[in-house]
C-alpha positions as CSV (number, residue, x, y, z in Angstrom):
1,X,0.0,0.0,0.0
2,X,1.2,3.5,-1.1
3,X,2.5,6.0,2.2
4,X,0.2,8.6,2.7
5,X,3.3,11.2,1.7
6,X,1.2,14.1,3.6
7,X,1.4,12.4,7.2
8,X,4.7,11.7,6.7
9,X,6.3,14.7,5.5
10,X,3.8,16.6,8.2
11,X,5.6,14.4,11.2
12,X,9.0,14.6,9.3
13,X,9.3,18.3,9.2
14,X,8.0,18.9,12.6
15,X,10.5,17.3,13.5
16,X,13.5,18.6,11.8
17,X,12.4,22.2,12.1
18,X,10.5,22.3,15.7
19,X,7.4,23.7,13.6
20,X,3.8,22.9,13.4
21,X,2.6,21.3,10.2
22,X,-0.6,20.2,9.0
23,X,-2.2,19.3,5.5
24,X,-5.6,21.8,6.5
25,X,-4.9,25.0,7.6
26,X,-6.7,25.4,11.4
27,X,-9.5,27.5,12.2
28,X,-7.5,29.6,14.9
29,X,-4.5,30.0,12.3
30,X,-3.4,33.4,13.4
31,X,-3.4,32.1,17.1
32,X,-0.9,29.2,16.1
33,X,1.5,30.9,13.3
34,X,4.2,30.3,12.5
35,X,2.7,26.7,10.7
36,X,3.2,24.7,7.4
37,X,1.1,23.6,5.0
38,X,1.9,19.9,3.1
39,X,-0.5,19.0,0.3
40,X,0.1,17.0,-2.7
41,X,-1.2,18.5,-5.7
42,X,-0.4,15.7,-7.8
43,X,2.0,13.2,-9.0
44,X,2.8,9.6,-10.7
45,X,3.8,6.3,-10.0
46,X,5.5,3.4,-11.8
47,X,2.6,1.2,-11.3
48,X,5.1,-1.2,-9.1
49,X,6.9,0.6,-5.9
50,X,8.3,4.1,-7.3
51,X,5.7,7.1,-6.6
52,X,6.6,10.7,-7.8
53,X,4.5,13.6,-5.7
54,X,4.1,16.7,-6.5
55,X,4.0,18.4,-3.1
56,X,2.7,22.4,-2.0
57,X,4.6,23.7,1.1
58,X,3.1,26.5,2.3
59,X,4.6,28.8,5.1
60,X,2.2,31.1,7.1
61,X,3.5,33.2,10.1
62,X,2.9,36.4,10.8
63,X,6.0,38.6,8.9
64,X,7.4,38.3,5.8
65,X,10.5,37.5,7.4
66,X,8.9,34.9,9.5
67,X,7.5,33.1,6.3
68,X,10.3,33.7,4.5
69,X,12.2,32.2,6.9
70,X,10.4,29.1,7.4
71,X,9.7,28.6,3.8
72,X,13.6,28.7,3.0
73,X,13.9,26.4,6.5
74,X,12.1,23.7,4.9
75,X,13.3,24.0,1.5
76,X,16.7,22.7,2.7
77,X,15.7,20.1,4.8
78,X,13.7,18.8,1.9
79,X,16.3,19.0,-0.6
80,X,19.5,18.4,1.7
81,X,18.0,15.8,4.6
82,X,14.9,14.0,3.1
83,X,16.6,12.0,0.6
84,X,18.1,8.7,1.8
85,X,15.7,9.2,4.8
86,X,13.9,5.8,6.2
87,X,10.5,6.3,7.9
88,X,8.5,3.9,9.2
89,X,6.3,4.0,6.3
90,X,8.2,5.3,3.6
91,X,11.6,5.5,2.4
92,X,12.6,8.6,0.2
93,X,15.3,9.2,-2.5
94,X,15.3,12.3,-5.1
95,X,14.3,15.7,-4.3
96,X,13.5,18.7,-6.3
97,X,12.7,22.2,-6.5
98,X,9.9,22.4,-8.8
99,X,8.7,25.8,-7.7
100,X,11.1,27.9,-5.4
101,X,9.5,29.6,-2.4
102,X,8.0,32.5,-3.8
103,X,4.8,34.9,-2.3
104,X,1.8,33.6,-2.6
105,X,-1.9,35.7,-2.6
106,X,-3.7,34.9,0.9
107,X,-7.0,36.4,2.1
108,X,-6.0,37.8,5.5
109,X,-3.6,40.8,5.8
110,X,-2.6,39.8,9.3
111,X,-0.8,37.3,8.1
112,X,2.1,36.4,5.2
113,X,2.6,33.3,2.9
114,X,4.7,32.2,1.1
115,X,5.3,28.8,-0.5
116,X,7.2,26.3,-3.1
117,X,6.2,23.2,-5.2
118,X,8.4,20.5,-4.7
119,X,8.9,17.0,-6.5
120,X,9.3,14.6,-3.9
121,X,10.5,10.5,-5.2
122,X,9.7,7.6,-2.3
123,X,8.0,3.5,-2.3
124,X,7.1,1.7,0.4
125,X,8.7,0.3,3.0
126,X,9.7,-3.4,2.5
């Protein structure tokens, strides 16, 4: 059975960065910025082991250096630590920068985001 690369990368980088993550954004957001959003927006798999996910990382806090900074945080972590790492669900080799963090649009002004696209290669573990 495929990993559910959302809970994983949500419990990964929590870890790594001492952030909150989550794949839906909370009602109380302002109340618990800084915080990450992990979706998958899409993806492919060699109908055997490999899948290829196209992941969103979102970073909301409550500056634009605070977003910036967390964006930028997990952008290395992805690309420099994930690959090569074992979790108890997944193991995960290549990653890329498919969209750099970059400003996105968001409804509230008391709050900044900014996010990347990344493309994210992992199977099963055996």
């Amino acid at each position: 059975m495929w990993p559910d690369v959302e809970v994983e990368l949500i419990a990964w980088l929590g870890n790594q960065i001492g952030t909150r993550f989550a794949a839906e954004l909370p009602a109380n957001l302002l109340d618990v910025l800084p915080l990450g959003q992990v979706q998958r927006v899409g993806g492919s798999d060699d109908s055997f082991r490999l899948d290829r996910a196209l992941v969103d990382l979102d970073a909301y806090a409550a500056t634009r250096a605070g977003a910036s900074l967390l964006a930028r945080e997990a952008r290395d972590v992805l690309t420099m630590r994930l690959p090569g790492t074992k979790t108890s669900a997944a193991v995960f080799g290549r990653v890329s920068t498919v969209s750099a963090p970059s400003w996105r649009p968001y409804e509230n002004t008391g709050l900044r985001r900014c996010g990347a696209t990344y493309e994210i290669f992992f199977h099963p573990v055996s």
